[in-house]
VEXDREN-2710 file (C-alpha; in Angstrom, 1 decimal):
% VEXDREN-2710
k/r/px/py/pz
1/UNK/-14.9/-19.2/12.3
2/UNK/-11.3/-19.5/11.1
3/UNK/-8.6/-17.3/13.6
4/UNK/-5.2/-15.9/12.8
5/UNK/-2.5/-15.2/15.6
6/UNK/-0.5/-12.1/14.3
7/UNK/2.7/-11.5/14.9
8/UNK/2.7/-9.1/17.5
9/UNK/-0.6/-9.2/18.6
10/UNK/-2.1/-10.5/21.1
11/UNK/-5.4/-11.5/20.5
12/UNK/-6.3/-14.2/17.3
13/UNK/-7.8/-12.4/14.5
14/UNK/-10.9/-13.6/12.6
15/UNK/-9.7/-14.5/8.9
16/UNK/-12.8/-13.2/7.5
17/UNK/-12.5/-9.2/9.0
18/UNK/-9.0/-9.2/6.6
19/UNK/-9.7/-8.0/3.1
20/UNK/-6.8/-7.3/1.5
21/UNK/-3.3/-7.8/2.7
22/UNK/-0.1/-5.4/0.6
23/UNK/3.8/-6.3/0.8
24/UNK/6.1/-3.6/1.9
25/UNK/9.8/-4.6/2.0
26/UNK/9.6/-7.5/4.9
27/UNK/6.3/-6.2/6.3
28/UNK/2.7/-6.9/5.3
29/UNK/0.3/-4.3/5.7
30/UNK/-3.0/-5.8/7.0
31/UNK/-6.3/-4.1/5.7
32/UNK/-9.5/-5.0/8.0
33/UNK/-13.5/-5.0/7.0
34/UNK/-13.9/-1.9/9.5
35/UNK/-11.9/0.3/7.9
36/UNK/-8.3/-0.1/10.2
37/UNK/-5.1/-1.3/9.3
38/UNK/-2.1/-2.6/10.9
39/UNK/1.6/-3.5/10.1
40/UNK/3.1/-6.9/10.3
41/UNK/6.6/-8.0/10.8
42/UNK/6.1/-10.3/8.2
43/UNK/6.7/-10.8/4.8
44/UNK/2.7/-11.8/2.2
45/UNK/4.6/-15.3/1.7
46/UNK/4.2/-15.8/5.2
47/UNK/0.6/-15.0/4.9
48/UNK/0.2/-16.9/1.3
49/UNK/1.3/-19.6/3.1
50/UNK/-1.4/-19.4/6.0
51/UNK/-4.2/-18.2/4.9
52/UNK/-6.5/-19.6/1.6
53/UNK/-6.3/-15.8/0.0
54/UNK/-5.3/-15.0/-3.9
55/UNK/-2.3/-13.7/-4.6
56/UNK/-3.6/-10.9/-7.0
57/UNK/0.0/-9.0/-7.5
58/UNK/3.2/-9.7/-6.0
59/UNK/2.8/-7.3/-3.4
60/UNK/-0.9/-8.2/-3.1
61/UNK/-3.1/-10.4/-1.7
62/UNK/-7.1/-10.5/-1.1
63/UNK/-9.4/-12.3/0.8
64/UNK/-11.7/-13.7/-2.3
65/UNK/-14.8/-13.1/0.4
66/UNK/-14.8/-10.0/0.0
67/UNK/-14.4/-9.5/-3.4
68/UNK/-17.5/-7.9/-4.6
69/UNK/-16.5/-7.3/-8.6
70/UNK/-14.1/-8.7/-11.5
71/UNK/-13.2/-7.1/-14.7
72/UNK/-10.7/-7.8/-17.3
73/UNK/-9.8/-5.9/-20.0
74/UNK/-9.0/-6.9/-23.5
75/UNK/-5.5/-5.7/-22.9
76/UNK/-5.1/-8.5/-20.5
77/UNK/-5.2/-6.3/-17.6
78/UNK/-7.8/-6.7/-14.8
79/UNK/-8.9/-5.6/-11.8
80/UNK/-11.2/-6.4/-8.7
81/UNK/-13.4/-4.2/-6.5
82/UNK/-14.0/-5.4/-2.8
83/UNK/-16.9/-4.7/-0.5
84/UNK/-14.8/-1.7/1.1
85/UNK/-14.8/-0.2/-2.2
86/UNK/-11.0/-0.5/-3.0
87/UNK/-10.2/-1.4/-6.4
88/UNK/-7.0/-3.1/-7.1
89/UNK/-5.2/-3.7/-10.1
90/UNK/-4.8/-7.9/-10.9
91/UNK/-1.2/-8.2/-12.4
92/UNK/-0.8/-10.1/-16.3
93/UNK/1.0/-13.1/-14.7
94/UNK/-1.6/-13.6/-11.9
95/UNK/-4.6/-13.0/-14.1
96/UNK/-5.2/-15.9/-15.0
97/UNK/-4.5/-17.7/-11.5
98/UNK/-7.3/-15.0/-10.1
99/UNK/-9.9/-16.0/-12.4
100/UNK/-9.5/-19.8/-11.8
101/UNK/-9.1/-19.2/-7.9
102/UNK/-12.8/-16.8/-7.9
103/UNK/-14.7/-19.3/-9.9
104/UNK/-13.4/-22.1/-7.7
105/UNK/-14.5/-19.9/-4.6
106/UNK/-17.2/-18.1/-5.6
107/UNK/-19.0/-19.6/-8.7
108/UNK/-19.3/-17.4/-12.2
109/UNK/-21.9/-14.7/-10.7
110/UNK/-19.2/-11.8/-9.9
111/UNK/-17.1/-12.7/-12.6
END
């Protein structure tokens, strides 16, 4: 198992209870596999660099273990459903990156 000190907390977190992680200003919302979420003084390109997740938007990223569902539209949108049941949009500029990065990851079957 793969731990994560956060800032400000005091116990290591387990990498794979983080789904989904969302920028706000200089903080980073944390989003957990039980359903709680926490606030942390630091900015996703602290987290991009730390932890092996996609960077799906650029106030987004997810943990590609939990993502249950990809679709793309012909309009070169997309978007991915996780195992929490969040959908959340994939950006034009990233799509392409989040493709590659969830057949590296996961092989073709949820793409």
């Amino acid at each position: 198992m793969v731990y994560i000190h956060l800032p400000g907390q005091h116990q290591p977190v387990q990498v794979d209870s983080i789904v989904w992680l969302k920028s706000e200003a200089n903080y980073t919302w944390v989003y957990f596999l039980d359903g709680s979420s926490k606030i942390i003084s630091q900015p996703l390109g602290w987290f991009e660099k730390k932890l092996d997740f996609i960077r799906i938007h650029r106030s987004s990223l997810a943990n590609p273990v939990h993502v249950k569902h990809f679709s793309q539209k012909k309009s070169r949108t997309g978007s991915i459903e996780l195992v929490n049941g969040m959908t959340l949009m994939v950006s034009r500029n990233r799509l392409e990156h989040t493709v590659t990065r969830l057949k590296q990851i996961s092989g073709l079957s949820r793409l």
